[in-house]
N, CA, C and O atoms as a DFTB+ gen file, in Angstrom:
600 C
 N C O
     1  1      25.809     -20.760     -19.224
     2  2      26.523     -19.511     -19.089
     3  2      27.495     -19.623     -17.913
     4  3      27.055     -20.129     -16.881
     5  1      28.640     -19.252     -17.946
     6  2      29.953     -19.310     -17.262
     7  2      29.706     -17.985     -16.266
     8  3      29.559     -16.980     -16.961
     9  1      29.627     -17.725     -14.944
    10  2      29.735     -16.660     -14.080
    11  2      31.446     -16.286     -14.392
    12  3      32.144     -17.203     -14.824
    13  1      31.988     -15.097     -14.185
    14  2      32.558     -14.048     -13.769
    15  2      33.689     -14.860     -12.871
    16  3      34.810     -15.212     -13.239
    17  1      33.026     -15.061     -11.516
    18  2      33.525     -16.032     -10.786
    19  2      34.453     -17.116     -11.097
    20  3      35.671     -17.263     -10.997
    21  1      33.342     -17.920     -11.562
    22  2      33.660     -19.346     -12.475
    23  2      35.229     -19.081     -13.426
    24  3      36.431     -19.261     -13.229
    25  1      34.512     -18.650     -14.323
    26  2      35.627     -18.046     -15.629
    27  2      37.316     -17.326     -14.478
    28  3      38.364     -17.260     -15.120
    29  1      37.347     -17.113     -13.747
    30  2      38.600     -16.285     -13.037
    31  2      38.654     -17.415     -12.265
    32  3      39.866     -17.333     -12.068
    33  1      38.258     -18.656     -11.513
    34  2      38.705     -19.558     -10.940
    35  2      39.301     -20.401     -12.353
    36  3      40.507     -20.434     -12.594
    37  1      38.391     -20.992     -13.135
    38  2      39.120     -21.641     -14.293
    39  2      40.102     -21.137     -14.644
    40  3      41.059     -21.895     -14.484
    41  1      40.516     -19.623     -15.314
    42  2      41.759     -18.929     -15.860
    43  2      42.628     -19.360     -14.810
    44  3      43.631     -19.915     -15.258
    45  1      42.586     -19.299     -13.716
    46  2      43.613     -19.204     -12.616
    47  2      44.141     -21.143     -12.802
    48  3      45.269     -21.572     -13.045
    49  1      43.043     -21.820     -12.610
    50  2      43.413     -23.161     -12.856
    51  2      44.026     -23.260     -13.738
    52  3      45.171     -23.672     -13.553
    53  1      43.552     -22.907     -15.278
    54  2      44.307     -22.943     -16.399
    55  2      45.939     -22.247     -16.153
    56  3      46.667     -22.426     -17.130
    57  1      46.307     -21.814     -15.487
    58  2      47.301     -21.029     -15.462
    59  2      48.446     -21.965     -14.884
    60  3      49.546     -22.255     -15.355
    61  1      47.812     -22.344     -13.696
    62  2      48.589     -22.975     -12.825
    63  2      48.883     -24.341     -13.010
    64  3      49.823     -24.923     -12.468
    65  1      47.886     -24.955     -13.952
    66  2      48.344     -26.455     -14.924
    67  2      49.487     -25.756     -16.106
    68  3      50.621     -26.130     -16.405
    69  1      48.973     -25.034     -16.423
    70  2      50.026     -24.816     -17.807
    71  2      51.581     -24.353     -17.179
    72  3      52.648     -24.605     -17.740
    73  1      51.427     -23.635     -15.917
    74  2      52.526     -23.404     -15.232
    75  2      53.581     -24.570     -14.460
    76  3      54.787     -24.567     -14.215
    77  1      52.264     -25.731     -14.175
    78  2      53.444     -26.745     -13.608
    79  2      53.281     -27.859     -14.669
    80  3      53.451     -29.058     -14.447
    81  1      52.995     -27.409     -15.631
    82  2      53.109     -28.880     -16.667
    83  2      54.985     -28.936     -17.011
    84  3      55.890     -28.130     -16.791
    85  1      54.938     -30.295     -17.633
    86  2      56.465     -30.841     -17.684
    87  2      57.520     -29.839     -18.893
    88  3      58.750     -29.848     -18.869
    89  1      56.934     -29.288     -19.573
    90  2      57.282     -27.774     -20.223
    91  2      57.681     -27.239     -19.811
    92  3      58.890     -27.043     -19.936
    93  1      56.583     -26.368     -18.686
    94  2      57.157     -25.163     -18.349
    95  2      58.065     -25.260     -17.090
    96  3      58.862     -24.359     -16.828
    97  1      57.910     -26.528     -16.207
    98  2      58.808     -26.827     -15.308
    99  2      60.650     -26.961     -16.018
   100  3      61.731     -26.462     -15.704
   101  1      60.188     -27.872     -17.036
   102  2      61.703     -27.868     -18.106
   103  2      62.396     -26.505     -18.038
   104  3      63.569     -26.414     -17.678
   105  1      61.687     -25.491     -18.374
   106  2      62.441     -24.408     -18.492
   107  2      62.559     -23.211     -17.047
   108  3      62.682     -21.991     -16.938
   109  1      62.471     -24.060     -16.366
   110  2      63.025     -23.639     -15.062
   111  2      64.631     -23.552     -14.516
   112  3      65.447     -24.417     -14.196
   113  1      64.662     -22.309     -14.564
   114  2      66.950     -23.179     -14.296
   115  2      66.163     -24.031     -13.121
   116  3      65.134     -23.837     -12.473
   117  1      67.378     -25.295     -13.180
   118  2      67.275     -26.425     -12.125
   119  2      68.559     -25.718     -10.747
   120  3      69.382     -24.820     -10.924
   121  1      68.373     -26.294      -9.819
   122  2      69.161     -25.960      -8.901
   123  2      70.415     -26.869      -8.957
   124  3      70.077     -27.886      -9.562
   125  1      71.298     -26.920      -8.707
   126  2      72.461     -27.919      -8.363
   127  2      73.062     -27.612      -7.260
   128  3      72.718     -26.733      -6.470
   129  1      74.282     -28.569      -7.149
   130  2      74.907     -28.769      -5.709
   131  2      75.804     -27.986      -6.251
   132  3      75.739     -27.781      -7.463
   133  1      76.860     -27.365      -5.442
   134  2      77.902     -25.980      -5.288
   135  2      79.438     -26.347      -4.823
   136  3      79.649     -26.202      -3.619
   137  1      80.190     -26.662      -5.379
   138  2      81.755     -26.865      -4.571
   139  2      82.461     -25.552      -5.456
   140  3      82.085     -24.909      -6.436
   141  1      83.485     -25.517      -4.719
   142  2      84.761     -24.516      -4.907
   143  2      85.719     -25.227      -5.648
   144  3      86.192     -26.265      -5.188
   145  1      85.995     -24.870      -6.539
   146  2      87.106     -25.121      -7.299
   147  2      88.262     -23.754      -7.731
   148  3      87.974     -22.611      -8.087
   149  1      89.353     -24.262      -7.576
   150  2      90.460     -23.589      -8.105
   151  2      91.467     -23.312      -9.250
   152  3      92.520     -23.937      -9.375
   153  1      91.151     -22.556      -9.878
   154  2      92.374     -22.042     -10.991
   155  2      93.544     -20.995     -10.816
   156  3      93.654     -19.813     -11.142
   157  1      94.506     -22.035     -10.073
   158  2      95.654     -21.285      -9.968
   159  2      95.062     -20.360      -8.325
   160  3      94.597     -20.943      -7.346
   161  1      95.265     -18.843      -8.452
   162  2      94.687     -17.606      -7.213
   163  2      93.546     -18.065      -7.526
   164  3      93.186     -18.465      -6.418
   165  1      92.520     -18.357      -8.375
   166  2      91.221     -17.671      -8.659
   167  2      90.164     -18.995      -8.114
   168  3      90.218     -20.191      -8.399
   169  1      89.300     -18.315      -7.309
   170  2      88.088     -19.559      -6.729
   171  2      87.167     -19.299      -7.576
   172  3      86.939     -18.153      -7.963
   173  1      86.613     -20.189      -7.914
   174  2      85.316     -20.873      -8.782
   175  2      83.790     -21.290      -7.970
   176  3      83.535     -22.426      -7.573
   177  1      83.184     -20.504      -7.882
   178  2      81.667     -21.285      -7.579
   179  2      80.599     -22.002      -8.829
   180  3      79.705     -21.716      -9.624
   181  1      81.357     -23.022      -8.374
   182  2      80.776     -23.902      -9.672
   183  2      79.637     -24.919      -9.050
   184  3      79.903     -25.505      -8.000
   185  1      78.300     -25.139      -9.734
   186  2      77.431     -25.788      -9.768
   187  2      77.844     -27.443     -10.561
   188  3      78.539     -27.486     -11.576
   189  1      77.421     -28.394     -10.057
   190  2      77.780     -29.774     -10.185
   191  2      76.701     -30.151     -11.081
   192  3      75.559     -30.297     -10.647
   193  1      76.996     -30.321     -12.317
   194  2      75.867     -31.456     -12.844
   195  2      76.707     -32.507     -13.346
   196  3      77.605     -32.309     -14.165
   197  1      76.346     -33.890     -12.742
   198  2      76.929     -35.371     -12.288
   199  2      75.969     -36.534     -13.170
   200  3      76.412     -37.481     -13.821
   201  1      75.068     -36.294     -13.049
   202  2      74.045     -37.234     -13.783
   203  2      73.294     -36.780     -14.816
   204  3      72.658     -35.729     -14.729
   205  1      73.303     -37.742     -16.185
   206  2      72.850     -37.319     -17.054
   207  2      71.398     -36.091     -17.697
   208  3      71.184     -35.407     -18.697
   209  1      70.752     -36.392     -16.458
   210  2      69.651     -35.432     -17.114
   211  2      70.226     -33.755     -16.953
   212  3      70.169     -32.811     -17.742
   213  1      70.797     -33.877     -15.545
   214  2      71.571     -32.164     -15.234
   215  2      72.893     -31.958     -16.121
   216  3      73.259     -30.792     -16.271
   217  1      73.613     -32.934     -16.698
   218  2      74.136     -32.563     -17.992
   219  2      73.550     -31.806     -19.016
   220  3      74.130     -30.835     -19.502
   221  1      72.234     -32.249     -19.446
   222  2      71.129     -32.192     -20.598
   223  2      70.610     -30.424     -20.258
   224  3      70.618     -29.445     -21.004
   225  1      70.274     -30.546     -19.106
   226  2      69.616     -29.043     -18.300
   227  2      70.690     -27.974     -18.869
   228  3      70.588     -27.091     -19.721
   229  1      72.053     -28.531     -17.830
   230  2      73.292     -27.692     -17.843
   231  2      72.726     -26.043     -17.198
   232  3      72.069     -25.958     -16.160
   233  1      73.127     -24.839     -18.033
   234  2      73.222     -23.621     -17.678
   235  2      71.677     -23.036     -18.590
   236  3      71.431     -21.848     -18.803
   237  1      70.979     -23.967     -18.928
   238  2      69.558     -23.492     -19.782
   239  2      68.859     -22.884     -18.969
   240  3      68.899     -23.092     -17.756
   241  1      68.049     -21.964     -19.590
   242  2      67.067     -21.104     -19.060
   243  2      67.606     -19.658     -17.925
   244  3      66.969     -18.852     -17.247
   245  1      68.920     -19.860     -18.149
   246  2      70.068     -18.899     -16.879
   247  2      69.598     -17.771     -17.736
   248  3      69.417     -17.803     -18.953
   249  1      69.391     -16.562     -16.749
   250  2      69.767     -15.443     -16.978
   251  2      71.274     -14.547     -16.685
   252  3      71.610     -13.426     -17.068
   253  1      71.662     -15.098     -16.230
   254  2      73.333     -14.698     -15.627
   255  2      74.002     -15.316     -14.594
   256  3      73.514     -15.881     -13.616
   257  1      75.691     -15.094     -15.025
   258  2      76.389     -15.829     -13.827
   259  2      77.058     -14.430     -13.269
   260  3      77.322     -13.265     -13.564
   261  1      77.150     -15.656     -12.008
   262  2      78.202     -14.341     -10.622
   263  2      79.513     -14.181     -11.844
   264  3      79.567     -14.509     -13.029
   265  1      80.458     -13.544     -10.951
   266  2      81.789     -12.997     -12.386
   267  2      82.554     -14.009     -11.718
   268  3      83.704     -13.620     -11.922
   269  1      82.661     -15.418     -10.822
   270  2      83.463     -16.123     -10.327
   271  2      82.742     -17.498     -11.029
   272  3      83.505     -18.390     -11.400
   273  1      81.420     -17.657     -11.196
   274  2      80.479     -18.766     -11.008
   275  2      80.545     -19.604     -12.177
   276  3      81.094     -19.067     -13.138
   277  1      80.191     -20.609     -12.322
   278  2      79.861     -21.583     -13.598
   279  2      79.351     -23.217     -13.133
   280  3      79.030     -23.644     -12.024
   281  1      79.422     -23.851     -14.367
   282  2      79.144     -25.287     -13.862
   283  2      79.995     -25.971     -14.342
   284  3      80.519     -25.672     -15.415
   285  1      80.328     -27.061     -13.641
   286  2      81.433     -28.288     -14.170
   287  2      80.440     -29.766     -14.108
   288  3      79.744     -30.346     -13.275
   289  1      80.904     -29.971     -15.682
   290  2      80.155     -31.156     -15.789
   291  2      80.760     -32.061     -15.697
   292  3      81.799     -32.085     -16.356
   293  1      80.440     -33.172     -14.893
   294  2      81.383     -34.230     -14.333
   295  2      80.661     -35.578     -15.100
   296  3      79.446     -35.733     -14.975
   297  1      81.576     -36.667     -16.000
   298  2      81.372     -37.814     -16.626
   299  2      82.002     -38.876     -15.464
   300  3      82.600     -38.803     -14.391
   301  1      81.432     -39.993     -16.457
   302  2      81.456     -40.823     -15.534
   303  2      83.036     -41.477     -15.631
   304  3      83.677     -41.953     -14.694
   305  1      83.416     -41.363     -16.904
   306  2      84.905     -42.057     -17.363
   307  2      85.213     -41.176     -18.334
   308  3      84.263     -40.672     -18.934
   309  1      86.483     -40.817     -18.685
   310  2      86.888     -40.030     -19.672
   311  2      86.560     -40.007     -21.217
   312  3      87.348     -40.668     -21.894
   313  1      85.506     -39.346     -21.927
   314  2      85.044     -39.313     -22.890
   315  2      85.276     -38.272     -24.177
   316  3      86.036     -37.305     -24.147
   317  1      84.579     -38.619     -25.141
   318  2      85.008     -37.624     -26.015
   319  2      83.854     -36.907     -25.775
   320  3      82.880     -37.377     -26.362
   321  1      83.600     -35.751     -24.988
   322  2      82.928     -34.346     -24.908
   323  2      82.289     -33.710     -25.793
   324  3      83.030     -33.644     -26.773
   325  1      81.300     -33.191     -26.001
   326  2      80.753     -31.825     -26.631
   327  2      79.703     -31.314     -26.552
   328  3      78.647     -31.914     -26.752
   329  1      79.843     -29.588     -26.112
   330  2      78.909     -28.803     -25.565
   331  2      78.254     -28.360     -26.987
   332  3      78.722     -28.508     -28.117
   333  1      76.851     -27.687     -26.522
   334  2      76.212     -26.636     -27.164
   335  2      75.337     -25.837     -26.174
   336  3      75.233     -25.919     -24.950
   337  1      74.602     -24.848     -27.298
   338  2      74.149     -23.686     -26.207
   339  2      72.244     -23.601     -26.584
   340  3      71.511     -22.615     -26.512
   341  1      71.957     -24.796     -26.915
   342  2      70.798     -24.797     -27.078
   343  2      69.589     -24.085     -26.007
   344  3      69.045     -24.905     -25.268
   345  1      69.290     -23.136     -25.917
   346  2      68.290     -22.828     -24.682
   347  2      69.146     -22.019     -23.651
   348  3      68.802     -21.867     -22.479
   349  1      70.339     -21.493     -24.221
   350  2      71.526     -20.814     -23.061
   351  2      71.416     -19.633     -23.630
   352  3      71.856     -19.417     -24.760
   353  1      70.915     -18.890     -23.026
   354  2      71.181     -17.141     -23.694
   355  2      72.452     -16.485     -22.930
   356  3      72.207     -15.281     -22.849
   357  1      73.606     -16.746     -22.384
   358  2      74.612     -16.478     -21.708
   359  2      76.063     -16.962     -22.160
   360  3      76.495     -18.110     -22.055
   361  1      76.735     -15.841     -22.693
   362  2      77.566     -16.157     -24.075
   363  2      78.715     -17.060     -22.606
   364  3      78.759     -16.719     -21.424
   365  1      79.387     -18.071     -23.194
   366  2      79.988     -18.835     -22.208
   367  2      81.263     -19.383     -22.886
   368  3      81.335     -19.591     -24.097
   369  1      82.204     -19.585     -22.057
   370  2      83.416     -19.982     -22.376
   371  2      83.767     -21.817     -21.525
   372  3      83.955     -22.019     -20.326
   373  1      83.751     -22.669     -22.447
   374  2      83.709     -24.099     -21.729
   375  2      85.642     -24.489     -21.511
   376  3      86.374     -24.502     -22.500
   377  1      85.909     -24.628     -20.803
   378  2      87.035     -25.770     -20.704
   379  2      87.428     -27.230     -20.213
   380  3      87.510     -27.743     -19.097
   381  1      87.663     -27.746     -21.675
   382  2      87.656     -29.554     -21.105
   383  2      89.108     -29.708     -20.653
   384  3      90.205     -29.222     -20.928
   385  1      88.333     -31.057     -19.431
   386  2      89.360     -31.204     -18.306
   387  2      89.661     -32.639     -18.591
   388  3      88.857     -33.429     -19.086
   389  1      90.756     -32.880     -18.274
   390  2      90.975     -34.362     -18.837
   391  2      90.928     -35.268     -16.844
   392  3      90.577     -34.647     -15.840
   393  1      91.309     -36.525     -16.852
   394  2      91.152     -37.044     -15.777
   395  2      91.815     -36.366     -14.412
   396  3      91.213     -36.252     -13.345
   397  1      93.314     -35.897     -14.693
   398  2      94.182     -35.256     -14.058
   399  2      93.759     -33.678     -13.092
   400  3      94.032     -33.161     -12.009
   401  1      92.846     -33.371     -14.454
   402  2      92.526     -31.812     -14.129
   403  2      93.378     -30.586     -14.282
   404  3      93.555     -29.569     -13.612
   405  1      94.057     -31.284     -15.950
   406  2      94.519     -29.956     -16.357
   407  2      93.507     -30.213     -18.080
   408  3      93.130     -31.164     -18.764
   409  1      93.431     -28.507     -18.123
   410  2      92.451     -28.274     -19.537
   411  2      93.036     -28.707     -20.479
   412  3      94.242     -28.719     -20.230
   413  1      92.776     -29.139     -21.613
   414  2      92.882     -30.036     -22.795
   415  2      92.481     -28.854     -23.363
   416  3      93.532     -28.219     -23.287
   417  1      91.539     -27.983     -23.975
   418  2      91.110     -26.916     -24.649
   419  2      89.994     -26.000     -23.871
   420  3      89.481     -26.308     -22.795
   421  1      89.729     -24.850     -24.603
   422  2      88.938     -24.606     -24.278
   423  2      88.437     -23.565     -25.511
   424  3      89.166     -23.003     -26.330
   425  1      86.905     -23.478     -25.384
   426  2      86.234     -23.101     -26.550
   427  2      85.252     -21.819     -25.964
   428  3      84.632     -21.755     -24.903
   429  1      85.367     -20.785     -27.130
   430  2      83.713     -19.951     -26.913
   431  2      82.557     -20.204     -27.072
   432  3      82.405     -21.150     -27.845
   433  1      81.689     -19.804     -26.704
   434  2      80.160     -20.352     -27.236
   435  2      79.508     -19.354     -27.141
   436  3      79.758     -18.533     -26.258
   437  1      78.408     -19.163     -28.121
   438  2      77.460     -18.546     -28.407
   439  2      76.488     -18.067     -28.629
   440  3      76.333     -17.549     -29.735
   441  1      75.406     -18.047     -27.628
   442  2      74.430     -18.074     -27.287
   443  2      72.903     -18.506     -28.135
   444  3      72.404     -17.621     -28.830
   445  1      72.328     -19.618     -28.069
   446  2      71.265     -19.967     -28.522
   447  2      71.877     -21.020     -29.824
   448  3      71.099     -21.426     -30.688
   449  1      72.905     -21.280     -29.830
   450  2      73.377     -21.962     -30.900
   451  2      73.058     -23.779     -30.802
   452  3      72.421     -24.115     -29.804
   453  1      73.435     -24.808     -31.689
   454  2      73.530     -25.520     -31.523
   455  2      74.977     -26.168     -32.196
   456  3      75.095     -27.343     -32.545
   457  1      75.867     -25.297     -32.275
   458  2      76.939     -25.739     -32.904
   459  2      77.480     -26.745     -32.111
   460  3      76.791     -26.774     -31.091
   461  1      78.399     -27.624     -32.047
   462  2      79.012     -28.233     -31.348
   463  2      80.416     -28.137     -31.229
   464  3      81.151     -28.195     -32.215
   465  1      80.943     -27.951     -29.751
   466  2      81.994     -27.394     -29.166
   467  2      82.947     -28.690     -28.629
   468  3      82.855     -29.110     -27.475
   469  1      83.801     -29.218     -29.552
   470  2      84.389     -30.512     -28.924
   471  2      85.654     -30.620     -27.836
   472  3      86.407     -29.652     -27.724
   473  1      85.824     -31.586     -27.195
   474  2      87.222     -31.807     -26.228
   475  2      87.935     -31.927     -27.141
   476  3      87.208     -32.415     -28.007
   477  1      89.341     -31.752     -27.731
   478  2      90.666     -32.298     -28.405
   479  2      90.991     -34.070     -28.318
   480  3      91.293     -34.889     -29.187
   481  1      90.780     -34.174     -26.933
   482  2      90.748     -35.465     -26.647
   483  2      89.492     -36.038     -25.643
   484  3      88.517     -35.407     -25.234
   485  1      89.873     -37.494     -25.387
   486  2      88.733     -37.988     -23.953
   487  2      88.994     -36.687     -23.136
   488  3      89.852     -35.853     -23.428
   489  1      87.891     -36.602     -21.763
   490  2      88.184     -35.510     -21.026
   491  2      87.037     -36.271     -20.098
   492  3      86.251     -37.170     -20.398
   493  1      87.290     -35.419     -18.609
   494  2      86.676     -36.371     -17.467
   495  2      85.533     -35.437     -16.863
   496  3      84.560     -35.895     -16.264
   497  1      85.824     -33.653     -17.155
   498  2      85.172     -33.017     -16.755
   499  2      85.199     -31.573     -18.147
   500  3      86.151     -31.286     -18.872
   501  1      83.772     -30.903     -18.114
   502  2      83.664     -29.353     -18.900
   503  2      83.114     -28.376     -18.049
   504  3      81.950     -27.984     -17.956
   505  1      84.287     -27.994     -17.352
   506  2      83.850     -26.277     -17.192
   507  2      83.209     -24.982     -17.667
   508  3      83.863     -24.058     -18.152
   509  1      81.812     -24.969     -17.489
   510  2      81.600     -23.744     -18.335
   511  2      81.507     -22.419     -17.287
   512  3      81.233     -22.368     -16.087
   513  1      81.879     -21.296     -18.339
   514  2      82.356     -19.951     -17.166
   515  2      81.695     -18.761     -18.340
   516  3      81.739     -18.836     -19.568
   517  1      81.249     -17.965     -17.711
   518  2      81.230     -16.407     -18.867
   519  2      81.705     -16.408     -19.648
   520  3      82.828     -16.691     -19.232
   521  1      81.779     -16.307     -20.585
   522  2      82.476     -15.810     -21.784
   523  2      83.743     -14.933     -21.752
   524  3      83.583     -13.714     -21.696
   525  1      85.178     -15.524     -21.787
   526  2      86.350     -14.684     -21.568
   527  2      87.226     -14.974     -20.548
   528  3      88.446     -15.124     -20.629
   529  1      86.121     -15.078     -19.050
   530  2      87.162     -15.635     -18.012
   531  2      88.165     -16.170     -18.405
   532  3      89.040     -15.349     -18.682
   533  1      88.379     -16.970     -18.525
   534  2      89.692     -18.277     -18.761
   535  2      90.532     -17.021     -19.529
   536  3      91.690     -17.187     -19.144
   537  1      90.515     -16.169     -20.180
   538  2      91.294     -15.566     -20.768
   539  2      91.849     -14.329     -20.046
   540  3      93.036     -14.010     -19.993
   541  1      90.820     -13.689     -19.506
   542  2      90.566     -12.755     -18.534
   543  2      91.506     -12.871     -17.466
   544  3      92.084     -11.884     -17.011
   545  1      91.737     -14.365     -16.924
   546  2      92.727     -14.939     -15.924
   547  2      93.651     -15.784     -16.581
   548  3      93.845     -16.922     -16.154
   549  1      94.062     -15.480     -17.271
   550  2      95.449     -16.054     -17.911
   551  2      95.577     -17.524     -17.843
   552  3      96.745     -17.864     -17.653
   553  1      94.548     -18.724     -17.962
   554  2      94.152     -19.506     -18.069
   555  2      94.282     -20.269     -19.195
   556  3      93.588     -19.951     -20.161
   557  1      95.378     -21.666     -19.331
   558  2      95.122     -21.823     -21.180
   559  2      95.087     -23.243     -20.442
   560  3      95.107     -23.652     -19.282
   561  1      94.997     -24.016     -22.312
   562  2      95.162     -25.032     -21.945
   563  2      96.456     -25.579     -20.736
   564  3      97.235     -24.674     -20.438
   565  1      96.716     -26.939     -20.058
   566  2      97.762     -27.010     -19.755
   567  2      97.872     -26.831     -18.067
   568  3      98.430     -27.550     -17.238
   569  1      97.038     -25.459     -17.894
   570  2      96.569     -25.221     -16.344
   571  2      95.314     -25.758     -15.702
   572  3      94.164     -25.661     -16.129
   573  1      95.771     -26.383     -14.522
   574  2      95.313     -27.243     -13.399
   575  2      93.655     -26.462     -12.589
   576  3      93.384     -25.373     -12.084
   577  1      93.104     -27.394     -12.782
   578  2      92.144     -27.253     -12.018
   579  2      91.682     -27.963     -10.467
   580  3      91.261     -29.119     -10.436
   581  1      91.785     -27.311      -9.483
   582  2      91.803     -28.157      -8.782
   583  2      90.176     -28.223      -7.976
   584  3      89.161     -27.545      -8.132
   585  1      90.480     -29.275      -7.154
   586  2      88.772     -29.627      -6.338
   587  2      88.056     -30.109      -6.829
   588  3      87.102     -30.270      -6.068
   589  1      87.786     -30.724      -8.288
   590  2      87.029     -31.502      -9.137
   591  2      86.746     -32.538      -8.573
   592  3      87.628     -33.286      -8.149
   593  1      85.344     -32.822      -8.439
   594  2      84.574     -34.358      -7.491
   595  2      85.537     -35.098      -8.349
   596  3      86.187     -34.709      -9.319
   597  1      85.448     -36.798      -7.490
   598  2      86.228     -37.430      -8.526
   599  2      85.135     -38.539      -8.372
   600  3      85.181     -39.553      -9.069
């Protein structure tokens, strides 16, 4: 027979394995590193994911961005790109950046999807922002992004 005791120390154990197992840690937003980037007047607090697994993470498990904020995903050499929103409940607007750091396109996305959202061409970096910004700020292809790690 299991005491009272017993049984509420186990639940609590049980809790706290199932809480830091490799699952539920997965669906933790991850933290990233933070630079400023510029479009045109408008500053950007953008989160850096540089290495493949924080590519993979990206903006998953987010509940919301600041109305300035996003992430720029930085490759290693100019590639052919493409986002989805697998595990992203935060409708988002991506723009691919080619080596230079002016946008090549940019696409909507739609929350929980797995559609795939491609670059036009190779591209060196993908900006993702709220849903609209880029439009919101008169932003098209063509315009410069500046401060992008290189």
């Amino acid at each position: 027979m299991i005491s009272r005791t017993q049984l509420s120390a186990s639940t609590l154990l049980a809790a706290v394995l199932a809480f830091n197992s490799p699952v539920a840690m997965s669906q933790q937003p991850a933290k990233f590193p933070v630079i400023s980037l510029n479009a045109g007047i408008h500053v950007i607090k953008a989160e850096v994911a540089a290495r493949d697994a924080e590519r993979q993470q990206g903006l998953m498990f987010r509940e919301k961005l600041g109305p300035n904020e996003g992430m720029v995903f930085l490759f290693e050499a100019p590639a052919g790109v493409c986002m989805w929103m697998k595990n992203t409940v935060i409708p988002l607007s991506v723009a691919f950046i080619d080596e230079s750091g002016k946008i090549v396109n940019i696409e909507d996305m739609q929350p929980q999807t797995t559609n795939p959202h491609c670059a036009k061409r190779p591209v060196r970096y993908a900006l993702e922002m709220n849903q609209g910004w880029f439009k919101q700020k008169n932003i098209k292809p063509g315009s410069a992004i500046d401060g992008l790690p290189r």
